[in-house]
C-alpha positions in Angstrom: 14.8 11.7 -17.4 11.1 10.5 -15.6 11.8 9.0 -12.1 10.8 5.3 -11.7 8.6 4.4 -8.8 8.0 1.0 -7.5 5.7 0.2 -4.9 4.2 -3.4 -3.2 2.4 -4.4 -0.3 2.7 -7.0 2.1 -0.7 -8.0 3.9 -2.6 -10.7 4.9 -6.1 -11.4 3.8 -6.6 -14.7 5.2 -3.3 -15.9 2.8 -5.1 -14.8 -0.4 -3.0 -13.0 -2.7 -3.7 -8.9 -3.5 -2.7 -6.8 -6.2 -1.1 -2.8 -5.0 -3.3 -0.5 -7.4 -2.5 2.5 -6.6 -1.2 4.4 -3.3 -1.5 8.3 -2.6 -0.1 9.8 0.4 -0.3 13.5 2.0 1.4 15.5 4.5 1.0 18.7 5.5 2.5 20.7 8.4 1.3 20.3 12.0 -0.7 18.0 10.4 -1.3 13.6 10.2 0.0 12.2 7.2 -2.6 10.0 5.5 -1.6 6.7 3.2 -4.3 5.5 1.3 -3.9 2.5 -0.4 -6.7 0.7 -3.3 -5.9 -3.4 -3.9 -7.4 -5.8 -5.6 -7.9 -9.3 -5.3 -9.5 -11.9 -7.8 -10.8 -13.8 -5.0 -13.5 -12.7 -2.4 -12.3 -11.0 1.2 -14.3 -10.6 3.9 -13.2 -6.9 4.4 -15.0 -7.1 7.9 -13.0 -9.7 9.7 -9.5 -7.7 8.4 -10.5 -4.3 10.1 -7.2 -3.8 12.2 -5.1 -5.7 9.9 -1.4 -4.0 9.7 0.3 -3.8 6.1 3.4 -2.5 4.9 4.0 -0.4 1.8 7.4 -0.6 0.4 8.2 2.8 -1.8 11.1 2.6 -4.1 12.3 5.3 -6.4 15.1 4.7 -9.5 16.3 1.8 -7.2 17.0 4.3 -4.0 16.5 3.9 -0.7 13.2 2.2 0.4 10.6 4.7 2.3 
């Protein structure tokens, strides 16, 4: 049986809504991780003024734990 995966994102673009695409993470040992992260929105963003901005991914798996 495939595993289910569910993932969202919590940020804020000035209050406009975005849509989580796709997300890709890596880890390696002794090394950073790296979450990357593509969104849309159907309105424009000034990607500038958001440089800095925090966001949350939630990761959910078959209804398991979040990550």
């Amino acid at each position: 049986m495939a595993n289910t995966i569910f993932a969202t994102i919590d940020i804020k673009f000035g209050g406009k809504p975005v849509d989580l695409v796709r997300v890709e993470a890596s880890e390696g040992l002794s090394e950073l991780f790296v979450i990357s992260a593509d969104i849309r929105s159907e309105t424009e963003v000034d990607l500038a003024s958001q440089l800095g901005t925090s966001a949350t991914v939630t990761i959910k798996q078959d209804d398991e734990a979040e990550r």
